[in-house]
N, C-alpha and C positions, 0 to 999 in steps of 0.2 A: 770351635769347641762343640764337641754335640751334648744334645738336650733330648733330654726320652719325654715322651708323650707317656701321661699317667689318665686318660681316660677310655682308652679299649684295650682289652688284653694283649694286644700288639704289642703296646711298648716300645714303640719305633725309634730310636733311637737315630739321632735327625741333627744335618750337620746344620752349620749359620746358613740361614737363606735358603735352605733345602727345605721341600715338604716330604710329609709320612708319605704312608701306603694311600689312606685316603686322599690323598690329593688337594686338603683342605687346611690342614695342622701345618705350621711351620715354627723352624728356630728363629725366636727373635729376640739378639743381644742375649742369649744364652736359658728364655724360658720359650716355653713351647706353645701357640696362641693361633687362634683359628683365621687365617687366612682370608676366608671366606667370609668375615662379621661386615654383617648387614648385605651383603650382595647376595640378592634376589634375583632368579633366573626363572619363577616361576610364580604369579601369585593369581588367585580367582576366588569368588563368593561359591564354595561347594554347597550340597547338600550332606548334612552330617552323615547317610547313611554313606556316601560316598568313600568314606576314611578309609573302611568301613568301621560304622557305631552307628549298630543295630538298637542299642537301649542306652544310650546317652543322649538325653533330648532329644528324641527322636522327631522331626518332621522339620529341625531348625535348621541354619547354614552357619556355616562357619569360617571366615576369610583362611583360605587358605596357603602358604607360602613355602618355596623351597630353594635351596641354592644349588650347589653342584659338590661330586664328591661323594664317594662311599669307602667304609673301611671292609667291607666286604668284596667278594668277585662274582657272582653267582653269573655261571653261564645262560640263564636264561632270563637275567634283569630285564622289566617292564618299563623301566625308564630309564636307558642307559645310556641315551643322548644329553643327561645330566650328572647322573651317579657315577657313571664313569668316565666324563670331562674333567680336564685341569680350566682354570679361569680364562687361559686364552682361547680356548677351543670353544668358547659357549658368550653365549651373549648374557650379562648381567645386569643388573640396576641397583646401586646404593640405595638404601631403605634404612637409616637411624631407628632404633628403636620407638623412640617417639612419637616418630611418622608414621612406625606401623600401627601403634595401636591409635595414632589420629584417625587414619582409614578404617581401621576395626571398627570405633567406633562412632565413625558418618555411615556406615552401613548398618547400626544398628535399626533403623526404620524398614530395613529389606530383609529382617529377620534375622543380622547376625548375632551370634553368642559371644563371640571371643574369636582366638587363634589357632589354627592349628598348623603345624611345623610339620612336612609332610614333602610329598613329590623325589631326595633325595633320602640320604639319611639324616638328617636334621641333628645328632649328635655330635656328630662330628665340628659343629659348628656352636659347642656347648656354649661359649661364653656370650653369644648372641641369644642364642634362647633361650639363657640363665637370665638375662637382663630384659628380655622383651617380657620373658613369664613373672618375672619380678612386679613391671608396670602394668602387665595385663591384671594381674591378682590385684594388684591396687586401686583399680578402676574399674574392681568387680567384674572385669571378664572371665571367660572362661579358658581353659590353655589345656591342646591337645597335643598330644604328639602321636607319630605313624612311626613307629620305628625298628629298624632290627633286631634292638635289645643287647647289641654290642658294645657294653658299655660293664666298665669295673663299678663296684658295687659303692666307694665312697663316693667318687661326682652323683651317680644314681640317687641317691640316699640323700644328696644335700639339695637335688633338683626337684623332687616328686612333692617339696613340699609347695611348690609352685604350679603343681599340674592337677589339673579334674581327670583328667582319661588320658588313655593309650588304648591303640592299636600296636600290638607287637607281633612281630612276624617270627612266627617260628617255623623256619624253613623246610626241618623233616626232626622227627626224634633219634634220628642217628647219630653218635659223635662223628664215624667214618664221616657220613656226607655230608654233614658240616666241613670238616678237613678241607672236603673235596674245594669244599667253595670259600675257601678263607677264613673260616670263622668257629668258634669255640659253643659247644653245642652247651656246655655247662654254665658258661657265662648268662647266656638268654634265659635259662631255665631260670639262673637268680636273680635275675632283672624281672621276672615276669611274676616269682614269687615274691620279690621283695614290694613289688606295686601294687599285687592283689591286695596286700595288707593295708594300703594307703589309700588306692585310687580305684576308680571306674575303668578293668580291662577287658579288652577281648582280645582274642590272637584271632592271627590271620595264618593257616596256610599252603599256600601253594598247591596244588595238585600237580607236579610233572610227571608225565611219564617216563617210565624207569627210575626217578629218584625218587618221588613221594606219594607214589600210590601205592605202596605197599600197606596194606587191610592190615597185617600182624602190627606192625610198625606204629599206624595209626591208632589202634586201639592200646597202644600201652600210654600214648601221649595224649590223650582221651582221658585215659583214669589218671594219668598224672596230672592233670590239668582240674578233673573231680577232686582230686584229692589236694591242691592247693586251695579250689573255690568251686563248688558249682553253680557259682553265681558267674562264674569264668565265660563270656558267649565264646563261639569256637567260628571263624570263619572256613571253609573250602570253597577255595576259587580256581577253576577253570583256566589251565595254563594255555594260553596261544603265542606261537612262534614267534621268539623277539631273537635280540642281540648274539649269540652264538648257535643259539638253537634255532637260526630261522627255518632249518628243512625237517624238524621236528615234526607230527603229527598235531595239531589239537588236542590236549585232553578229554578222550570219549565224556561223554556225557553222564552216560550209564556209570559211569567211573565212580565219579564225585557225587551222583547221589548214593552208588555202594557205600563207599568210605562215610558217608554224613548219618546212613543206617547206621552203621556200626558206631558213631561216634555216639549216637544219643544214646543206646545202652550205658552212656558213664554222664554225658551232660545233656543239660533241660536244652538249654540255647545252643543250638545249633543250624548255621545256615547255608545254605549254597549260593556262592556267587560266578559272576561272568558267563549263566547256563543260557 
């Protein structure tokens, strides 16, 4: 009997023992449940500017953690030796909620804050990070997430009351080239408004060449971003050749500091990264 997945616009509808699109959700006994809870494929003490979070405690670290699994496809994913793995193809490690934030917080003498759920897409694996950021809030950590913003807006809504900050990636302000890469370009928009009102955000993104450096492009999602919050910081980062795009160019230089001009006509914070 299938079971549809009620947390990304997807809607996957998903047979017993089958997983969604993300690779992470599966039917189990007829409800729909993350696969992936508590397997860690990736964890480290970052630096918060790392996330990136430019003005969220800035100078602090924060344990960072990620598993495998993306409800997105983006031809040029940064990490796709994980976001786009199913569980056998990747190496993982059981991590209890418990134990994460026991590690969270033995690191706090090395300067950590909290959690942040990050490396794949971390939502996808919602009921693990509903329950870690549940403990981490309770034991006065702090709780981040890095994420695509692909996510329907009731989980959203019932999760941010557990989180200090996002990073959310908004991939270009086109609906078309969202399409292109899997993904619903209006969803992120109300995930990112729906956080400004709650939480500490910035976006992140992308500079590829041929899809997101389009100047007109940028500057409408510039003021749309002024016009949720100018307290909004904006990231632009420097695309270099990964997973389908390996024989792609670099994104010129000259590029991303073009597009970061034009972006400060609408916002204060605004930064360049990976130059």
């Amino acid at each position: 009997m299938k079971a549809t997945c009620d947390i990304c616009p997807r809607a996957c509808e998903i047979e017993e023992g089958a997983l969604g699109f993300c690779r992470a959700r599966t039917n189990q006994n007829g409800t729909v449940v993350c696969q992936n809870y508590a397997r860690v494929t990736a964890i480290a003490l970052d630096p918060m500017e790392k996330k990136p979070l430019r003005r969220f405690h800035p100078g602090s670290r924060i344990l960072s953690v990620g598993s495998y699994g993306c409800n997105m496809n983006c031809a040029y994913c940064q990490n796709c030796e994980i976001s786009m793995a199913r569980a056998e193809y990747v190496e993982w490690t059981e991590i209890p909620p418990e134990e994460l934030i026991a590690r969270a917080e033995a690191l706090q003498p090395r300067g950590n804050i909290g959690i942040a759920f990050t490396y794949n897409e971390p939502l996808i694996g919602y009921e693990y990070v509903m329950d870690c950021a549940k403990l981490a809030k309770a034991r006065g950590l702090s709780v981040v997430l890095v994420t695509n913003g692909m996510i329907n807006s009731d989980p959203w809504q019932k999760l941010l009351p557990y989180v200090d900050a996002a990073n959310i990636d908004l991939k270009t302000f086109s609906r078309e080239g969202y399409r292109s890469l899997g993904g619903y370009r209006d969803t992120v928009l109300e995930a990112i408004s729906l956080a400004a009102e709650r939480i500490h955000v910035e976006v992140t993104t992308l500079v590829v060449p041929g899809f997101s450096d389009d100047e007109a492009l940028l500057r409408e999602e510039a003021a749309w971003l002024a016009g949720e919050s100018c307290e909004i910081s904006l990231h632009l980062s420097r695309f270099f050749p990964r997973h389908r795009m390996k024989n792609t160019e670099p994104t010129p230089v000259e590029t991303v500091r073009r597009l970061a001009v034009a972006a400060r006509e609408f916002l204060p914070y605004v930064y360049e990264g990976n130059l």
